[in-house]
Backbone as CSV, one residue per row, in Angstrom:
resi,resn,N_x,N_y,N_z,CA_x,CA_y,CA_z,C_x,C_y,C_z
1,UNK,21.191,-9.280,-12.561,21.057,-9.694,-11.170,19.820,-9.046,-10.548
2,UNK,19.464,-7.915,-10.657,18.425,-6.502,-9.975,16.990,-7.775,-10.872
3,UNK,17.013,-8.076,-12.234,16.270,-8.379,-12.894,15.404,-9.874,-11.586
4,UNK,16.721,-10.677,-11.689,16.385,-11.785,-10.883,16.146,-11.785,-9.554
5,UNK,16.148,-11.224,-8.993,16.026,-10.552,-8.072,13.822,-9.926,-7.481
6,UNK,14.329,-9.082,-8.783,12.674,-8.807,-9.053,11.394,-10.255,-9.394
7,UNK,12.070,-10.743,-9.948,11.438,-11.989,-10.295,11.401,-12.837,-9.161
8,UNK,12.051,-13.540,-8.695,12.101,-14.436,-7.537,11.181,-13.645,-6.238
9,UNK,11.550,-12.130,-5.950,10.470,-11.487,-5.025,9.293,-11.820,-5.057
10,UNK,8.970,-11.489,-7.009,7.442,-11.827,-7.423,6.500,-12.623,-7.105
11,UNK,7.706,-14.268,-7.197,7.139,-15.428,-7.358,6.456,-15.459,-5.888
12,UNK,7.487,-15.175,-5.191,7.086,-15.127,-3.337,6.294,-14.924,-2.657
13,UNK,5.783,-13.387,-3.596,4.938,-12.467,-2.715,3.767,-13.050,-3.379
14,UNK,3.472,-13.555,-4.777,1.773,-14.082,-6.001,1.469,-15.550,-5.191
15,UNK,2.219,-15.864,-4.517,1.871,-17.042,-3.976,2.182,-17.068,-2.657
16,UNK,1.994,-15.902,-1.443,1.914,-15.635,-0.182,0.415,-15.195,-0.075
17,UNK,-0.134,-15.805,0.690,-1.576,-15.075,1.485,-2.120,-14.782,2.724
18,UNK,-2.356,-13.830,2.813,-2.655,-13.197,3.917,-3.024,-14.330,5.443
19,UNK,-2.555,-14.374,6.172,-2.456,-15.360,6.907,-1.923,-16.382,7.125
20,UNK,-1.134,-16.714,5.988,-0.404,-17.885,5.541,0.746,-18.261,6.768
21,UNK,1.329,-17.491,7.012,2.356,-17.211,8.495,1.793,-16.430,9.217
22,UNK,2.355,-16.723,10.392,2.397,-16.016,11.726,2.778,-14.100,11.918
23,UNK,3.669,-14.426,11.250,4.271,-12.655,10.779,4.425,-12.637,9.456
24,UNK,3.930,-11.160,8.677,4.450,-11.399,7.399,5.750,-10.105,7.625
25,UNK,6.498,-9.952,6.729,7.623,-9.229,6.631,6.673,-7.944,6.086
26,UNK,7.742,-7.079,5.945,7.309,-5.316,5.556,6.637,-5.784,3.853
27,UNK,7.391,-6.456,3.408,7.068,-6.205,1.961,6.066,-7.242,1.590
28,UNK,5.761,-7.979,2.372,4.051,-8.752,2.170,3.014,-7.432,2.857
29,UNK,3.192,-6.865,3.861,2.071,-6.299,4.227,2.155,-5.146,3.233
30,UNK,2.971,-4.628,2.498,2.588,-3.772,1.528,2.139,-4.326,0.246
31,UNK,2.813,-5.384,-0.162,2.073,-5.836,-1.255,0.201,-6.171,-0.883
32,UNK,-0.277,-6.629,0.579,-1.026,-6.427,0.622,-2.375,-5.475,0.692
33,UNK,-1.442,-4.166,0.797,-1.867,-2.991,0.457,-2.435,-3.168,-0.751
34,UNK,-1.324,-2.887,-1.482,-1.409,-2.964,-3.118,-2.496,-3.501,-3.338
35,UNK,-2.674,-5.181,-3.118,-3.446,-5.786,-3.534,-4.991,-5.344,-3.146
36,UNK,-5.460,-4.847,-2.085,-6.912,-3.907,-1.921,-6.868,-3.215,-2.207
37,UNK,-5.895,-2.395,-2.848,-6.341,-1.123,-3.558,-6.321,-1.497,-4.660
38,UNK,-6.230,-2.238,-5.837,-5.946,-3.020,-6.810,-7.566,-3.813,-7.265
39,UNK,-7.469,-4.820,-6.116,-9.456,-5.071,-6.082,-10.540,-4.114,-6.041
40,UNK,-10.224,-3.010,-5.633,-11.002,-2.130,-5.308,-11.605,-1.614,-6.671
41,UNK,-9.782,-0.742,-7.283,-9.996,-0.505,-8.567,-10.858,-1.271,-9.764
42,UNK,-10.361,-2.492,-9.586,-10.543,-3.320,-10.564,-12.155,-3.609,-10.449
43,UNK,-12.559,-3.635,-9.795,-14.044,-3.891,-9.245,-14.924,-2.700,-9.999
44,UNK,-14.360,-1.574,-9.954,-15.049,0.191,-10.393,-14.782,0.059,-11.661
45,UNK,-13.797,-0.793,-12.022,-13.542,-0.841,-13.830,-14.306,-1.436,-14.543
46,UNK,-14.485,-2.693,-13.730,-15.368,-3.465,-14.602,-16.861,-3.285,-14.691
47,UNK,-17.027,-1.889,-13.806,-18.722,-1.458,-14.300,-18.577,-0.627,-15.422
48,UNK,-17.684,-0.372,-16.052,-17.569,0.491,-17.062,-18.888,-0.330,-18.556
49,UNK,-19.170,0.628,-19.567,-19.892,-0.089,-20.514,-19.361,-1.283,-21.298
50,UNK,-19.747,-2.038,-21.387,-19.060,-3.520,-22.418,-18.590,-3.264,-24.132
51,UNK,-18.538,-1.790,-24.210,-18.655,-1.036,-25.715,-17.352,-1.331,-26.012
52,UNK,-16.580,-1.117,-25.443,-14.782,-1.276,-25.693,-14.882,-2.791,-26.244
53,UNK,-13.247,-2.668,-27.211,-12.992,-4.026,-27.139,-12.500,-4.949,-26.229
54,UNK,-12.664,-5.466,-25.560,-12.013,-6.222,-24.686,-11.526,-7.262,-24.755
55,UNK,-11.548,-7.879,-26.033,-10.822,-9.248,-26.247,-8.955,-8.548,-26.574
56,UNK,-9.098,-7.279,-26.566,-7.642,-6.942,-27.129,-6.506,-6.860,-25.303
57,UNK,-5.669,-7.087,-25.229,-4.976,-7.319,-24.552,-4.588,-5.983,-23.892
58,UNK,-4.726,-5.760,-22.717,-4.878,-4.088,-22.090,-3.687,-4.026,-21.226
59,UNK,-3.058,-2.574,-22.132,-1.535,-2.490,-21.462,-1.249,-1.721,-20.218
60,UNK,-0.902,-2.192,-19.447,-0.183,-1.541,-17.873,0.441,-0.230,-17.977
61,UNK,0.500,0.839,-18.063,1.311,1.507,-18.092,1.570,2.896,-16.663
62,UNK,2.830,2.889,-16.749,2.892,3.514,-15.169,2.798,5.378,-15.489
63,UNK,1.847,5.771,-14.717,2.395,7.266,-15.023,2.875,7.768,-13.896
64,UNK,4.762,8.628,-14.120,5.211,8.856,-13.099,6.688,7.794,-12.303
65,UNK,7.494,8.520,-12.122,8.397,7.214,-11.384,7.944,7.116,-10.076
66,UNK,8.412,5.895,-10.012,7.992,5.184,-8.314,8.899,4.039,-8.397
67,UNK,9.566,3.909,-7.253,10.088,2.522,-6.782,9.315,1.135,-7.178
68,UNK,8.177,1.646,-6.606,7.253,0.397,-6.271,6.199,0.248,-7.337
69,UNK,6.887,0.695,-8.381,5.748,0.777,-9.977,6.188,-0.698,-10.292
70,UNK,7.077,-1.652,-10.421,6.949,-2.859,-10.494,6.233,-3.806,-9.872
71,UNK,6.095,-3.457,-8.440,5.252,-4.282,-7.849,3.959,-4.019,-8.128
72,UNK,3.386,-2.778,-8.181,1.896,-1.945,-8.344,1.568,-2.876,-9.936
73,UNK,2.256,-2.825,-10.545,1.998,-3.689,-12.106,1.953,-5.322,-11.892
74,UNK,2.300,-5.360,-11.246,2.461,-7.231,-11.436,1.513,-7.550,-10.614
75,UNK,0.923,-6.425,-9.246,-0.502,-7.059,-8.563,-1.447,-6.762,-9.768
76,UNK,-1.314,-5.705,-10.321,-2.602,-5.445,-11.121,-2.693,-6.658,-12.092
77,UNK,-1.618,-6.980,-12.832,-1.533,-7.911,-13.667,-2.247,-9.167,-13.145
78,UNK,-1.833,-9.514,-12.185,-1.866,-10.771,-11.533,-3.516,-10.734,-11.520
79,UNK,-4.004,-9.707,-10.540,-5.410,-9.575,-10.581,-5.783,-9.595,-11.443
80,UNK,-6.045,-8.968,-12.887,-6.630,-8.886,-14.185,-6.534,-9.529,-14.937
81,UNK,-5.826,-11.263,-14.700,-5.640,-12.016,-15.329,-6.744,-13.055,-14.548
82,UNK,-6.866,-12.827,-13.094,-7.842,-13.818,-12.342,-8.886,-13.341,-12.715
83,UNK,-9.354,-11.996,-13.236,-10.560,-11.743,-13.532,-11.120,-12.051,-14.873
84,UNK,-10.120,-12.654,-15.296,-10.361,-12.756,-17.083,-9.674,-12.096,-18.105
85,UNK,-9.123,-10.858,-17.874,-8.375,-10.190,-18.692,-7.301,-10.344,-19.039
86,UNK,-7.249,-9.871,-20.275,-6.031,-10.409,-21.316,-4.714,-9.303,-20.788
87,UNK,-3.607,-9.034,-20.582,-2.965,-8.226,-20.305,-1.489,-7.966,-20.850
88,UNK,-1.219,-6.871,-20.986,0.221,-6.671,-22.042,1.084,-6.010,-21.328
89,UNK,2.361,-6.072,-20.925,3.394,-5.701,-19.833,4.092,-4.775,-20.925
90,UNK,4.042,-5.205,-22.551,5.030,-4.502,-23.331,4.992,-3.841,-24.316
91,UNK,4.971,-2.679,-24.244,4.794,-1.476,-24.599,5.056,-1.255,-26.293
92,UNK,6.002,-2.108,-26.228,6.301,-2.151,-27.837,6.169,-3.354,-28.857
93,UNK,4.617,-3.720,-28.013,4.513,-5.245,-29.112,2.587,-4.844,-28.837
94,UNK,2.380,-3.671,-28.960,1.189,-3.566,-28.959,0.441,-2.369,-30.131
95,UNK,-0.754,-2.050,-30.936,-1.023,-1.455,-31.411,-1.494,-0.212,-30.862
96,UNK,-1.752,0.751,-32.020,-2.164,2.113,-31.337,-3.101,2.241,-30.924
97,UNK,-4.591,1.509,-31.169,-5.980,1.675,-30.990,-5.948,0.788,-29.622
98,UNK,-5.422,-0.028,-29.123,-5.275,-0.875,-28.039,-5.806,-0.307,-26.618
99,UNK,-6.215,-0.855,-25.708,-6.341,-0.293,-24.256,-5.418,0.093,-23.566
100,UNK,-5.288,0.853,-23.100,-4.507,1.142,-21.962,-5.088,1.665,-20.160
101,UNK,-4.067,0.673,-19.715,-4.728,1.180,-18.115,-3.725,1.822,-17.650
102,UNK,-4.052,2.987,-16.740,-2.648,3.833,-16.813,-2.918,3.878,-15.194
103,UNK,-1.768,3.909,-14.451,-1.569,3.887,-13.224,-0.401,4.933,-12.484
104,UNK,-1.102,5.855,-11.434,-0.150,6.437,-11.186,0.197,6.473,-9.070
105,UNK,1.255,6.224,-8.228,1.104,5.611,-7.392,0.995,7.688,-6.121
106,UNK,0.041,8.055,-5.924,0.417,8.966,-5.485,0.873,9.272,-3.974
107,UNK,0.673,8.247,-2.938,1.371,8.086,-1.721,0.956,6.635,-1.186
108,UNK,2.374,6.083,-1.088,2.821,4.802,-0.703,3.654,4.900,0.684
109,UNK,3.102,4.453,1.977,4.238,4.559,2.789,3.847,3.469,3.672
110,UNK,5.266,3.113,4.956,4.887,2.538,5.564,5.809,2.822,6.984
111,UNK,4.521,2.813,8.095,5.560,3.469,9.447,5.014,2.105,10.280
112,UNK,6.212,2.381,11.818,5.733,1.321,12.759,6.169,2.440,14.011
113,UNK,4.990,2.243,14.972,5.082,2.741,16.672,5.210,1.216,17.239
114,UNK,6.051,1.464,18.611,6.182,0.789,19.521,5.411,1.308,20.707
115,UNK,4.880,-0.232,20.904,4.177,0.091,22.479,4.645,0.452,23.579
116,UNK,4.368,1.171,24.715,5.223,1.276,25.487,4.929,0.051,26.629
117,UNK,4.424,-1.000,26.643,4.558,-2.336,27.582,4.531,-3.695,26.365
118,UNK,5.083,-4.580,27.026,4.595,-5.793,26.180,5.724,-6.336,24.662
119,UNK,6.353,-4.855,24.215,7.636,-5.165,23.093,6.596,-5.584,22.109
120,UNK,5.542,-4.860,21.912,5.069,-4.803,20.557,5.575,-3.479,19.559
121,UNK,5.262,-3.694,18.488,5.228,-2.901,17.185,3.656,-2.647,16.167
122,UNK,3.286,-1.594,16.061,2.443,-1.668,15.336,2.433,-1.166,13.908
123,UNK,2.344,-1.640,12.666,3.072,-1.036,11.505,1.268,-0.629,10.984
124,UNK,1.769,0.316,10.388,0.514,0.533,9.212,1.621,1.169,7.669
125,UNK,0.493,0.944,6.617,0.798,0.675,5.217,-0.504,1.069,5.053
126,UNK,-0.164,2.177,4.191,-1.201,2.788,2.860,-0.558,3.163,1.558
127,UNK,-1.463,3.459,0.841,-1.363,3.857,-0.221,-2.750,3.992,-1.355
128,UNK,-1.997,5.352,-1.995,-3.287,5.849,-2.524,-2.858,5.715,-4.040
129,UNK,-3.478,5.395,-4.810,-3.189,5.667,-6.066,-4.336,5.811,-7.296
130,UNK,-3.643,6.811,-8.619,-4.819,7.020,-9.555,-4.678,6.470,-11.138
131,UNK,-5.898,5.851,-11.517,-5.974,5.143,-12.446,-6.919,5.357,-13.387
132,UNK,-6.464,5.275,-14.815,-7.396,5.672,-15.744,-7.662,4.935,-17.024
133,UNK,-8.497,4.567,-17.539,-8.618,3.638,-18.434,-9.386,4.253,-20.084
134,UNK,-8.221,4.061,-20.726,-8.061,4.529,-22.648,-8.402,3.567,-23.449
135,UNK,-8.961,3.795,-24.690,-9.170,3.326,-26.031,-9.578,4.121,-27.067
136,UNK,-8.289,3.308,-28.188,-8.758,3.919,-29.576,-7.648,4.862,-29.920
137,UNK,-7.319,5.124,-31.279,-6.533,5.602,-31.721,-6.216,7.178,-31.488
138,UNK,-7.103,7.375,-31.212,-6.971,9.144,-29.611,-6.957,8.656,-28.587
139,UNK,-7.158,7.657,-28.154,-6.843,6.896,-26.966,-7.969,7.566,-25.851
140,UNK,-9.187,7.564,-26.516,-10.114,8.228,-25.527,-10.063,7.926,-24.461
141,UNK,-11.288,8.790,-23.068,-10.822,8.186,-21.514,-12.234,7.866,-21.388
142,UNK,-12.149,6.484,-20.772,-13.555,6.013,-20.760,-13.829,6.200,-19.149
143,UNK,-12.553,5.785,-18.337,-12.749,5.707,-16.862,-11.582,6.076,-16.248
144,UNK,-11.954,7.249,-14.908,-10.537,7.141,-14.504,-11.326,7.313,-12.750
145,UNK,-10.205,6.958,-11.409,-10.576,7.243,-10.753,-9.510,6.865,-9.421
146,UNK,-9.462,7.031,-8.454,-8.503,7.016,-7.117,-9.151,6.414,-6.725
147,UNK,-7.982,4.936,-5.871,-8.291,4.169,-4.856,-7.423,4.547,-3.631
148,UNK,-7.545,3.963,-2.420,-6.914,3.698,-1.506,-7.196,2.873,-0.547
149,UNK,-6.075,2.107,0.497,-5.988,0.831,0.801,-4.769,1.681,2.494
150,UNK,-5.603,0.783,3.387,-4.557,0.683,4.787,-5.102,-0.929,4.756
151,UNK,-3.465,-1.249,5.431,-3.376,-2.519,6.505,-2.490,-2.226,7.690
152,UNK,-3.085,-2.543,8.570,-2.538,-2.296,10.108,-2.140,-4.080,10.949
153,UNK,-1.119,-4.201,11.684,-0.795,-5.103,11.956,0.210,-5.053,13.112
154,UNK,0.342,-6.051,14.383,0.879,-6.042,15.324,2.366,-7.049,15.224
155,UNK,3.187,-6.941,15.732,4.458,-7.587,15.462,5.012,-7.592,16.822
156,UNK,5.883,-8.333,16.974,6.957,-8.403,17.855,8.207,-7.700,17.557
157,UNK,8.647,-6.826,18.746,9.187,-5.593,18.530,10.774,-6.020,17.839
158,UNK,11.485,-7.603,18.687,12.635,-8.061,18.464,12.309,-8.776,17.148
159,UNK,11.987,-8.767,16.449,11.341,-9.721,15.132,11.223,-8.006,13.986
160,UNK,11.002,-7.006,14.268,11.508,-5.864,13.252,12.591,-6.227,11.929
161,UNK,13.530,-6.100,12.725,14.997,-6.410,12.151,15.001,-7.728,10.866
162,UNK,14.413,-8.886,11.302,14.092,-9.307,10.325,13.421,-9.404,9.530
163,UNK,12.342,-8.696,9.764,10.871,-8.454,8.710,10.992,-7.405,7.932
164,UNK,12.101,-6.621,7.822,12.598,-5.551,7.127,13.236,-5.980,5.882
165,UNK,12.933,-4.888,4.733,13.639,-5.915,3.232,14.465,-4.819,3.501
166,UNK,15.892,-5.507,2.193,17.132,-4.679,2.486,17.321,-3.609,0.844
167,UNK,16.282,-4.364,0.366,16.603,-3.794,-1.412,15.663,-2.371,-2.006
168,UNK,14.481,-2.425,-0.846,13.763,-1.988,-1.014,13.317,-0.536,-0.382
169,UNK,13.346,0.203,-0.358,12.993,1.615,0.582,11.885,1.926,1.022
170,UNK,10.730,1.348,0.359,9.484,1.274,0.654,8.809,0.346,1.367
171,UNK,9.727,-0.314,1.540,9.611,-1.812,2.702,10.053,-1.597,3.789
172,UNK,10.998,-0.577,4.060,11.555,-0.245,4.998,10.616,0.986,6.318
173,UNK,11.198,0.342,7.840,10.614,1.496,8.229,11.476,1.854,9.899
174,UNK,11.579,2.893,10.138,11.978,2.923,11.336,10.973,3.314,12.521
175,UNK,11.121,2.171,13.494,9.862,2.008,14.441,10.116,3.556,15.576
176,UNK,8.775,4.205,15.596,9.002,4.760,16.438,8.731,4.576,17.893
177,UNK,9.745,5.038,18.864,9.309,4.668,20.243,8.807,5.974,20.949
178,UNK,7.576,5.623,21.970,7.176,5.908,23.026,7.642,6.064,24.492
179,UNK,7.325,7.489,25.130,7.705,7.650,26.037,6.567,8.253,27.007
180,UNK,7.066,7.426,28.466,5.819,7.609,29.669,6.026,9.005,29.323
181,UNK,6.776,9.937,29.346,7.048,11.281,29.171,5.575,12.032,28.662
182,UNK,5.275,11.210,27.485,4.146,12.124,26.788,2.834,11.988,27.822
183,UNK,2.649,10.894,28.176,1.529,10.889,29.018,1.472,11.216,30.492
184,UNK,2.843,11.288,31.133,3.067,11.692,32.294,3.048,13.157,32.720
185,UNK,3.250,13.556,31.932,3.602,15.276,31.744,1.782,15.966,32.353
186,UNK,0.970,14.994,30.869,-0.299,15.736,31.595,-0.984,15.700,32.587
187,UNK,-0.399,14.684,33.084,-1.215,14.102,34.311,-0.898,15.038,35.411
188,UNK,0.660,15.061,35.665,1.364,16.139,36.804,0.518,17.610,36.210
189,UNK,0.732,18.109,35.520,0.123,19.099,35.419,-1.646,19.842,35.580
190,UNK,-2.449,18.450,35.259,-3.398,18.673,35.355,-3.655,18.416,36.945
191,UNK,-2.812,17.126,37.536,-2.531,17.381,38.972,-2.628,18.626,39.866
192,UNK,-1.657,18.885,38.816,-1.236,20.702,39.882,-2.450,21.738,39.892
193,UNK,-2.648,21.730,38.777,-3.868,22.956,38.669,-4.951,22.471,39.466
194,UNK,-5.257,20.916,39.493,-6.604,20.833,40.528,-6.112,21.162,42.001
195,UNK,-5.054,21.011,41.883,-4.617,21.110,43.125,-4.820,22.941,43.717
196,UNK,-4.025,23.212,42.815,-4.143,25.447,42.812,-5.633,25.701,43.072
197,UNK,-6.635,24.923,42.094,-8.203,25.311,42.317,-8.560,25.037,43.729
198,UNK,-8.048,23.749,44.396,-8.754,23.401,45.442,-8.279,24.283,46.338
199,UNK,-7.111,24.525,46.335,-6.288,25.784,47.445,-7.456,27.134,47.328
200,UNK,-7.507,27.314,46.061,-7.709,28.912,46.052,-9.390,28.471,46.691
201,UNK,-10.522,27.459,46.238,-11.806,28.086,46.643,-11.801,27.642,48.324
202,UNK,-10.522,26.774,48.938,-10.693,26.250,50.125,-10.183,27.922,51.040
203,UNK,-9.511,28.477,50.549,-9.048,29.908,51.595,-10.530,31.069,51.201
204,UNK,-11.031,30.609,50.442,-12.541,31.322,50.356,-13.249,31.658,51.764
């Protein structure tokens, strides 16, 4: 069920694009994360030298647990297949001298503030992650290096609730709210003191 589940998400999110709707839910604007930090990478890889083999099929591999190491693999995949590359999801149908791209996700999050007029939400989504690229039967390191990716986006504050995934923890976020409090406070106070200054040089 978890399997199908993952799959049907997949199909959803490889064929959603940025703009496509009006609102996207939590787990499009992170996959869209993913996906610029993903181009980014992939862009720094392919200046690497043309010396490797590259007709051999280059395996995904995650270093590290993460929730969101399925999704982080299937953008990369997805991407490295639009770029031309051959790509291997499975670990045990591949040889030893083979490529490997190794991926590790080192901060993935996603928060939302509320405005204080108007019943907006503003979410932001980052994530940083590091990647390194092997060949050969020592599995030398030809390239390794850290990307990172923000998307920022405005929402409607009553529209949260549904743009929230339920399976996911990293999709999830609790909006924080604002209070005149924070900005009112300085005002009275800085009030007062001009006020104390003007007293004290006016009895001068």
């Amino acid at each position: 069920m978890f399997r199908i589940t993952i799959v049907s998400t997949l199909v959803m999110l490889l064929c959603w694009h940025p703009g496509a709707n009006a609102t996207s839910t939590n787990l499009e604007v992170v996959t869209e994360t993913i996906r610029q930090a993903a181009s980014t990478a992939l862009e720094r890889m392919e200046k690497m030298p043309r010396e490797m083999d590259w007709d051999q099929p280059i395996l995904l591999k995650p270093l590290g647990r993460n929730e969101a190491n399925w999704l982080v693999e299937y953008v990369l995949a997805d991407q490295m297949l639009a770029r031309g590359f051959r790509v291997n999801q499975d670990s045990t149908r591949i040889a030893a001298e083979a490529p490997i791209l190794s991926y590790r996700i080192l901060e993935l999050g996603l928060s939302s503030q509320a405005s204080l007029v108007g019943g907006k939400v503003t979410r932001y989504s980052h994530l940083s992650m590091a990647l390194n690229f092997s060949q050969g039967s020592d599995q030398t390191l030809y390239w390794q290096d850290e990307v990172s990716a923000q998307v920022q986006d405005v929402v409607r504050k009553n529209e949260m609730t549904l743009l929230q995934h339920s399976s996911y923890k990293f999709a999830k976020t609790e909006v924080k709210e604002q209070s005149w409090g924070k900005f009112v406070e300085p005002v009275i106070v800085t009030t007062v003191l001009g006020g104390l200054i003007y007293l004290f040089f006016s009895n001068r």
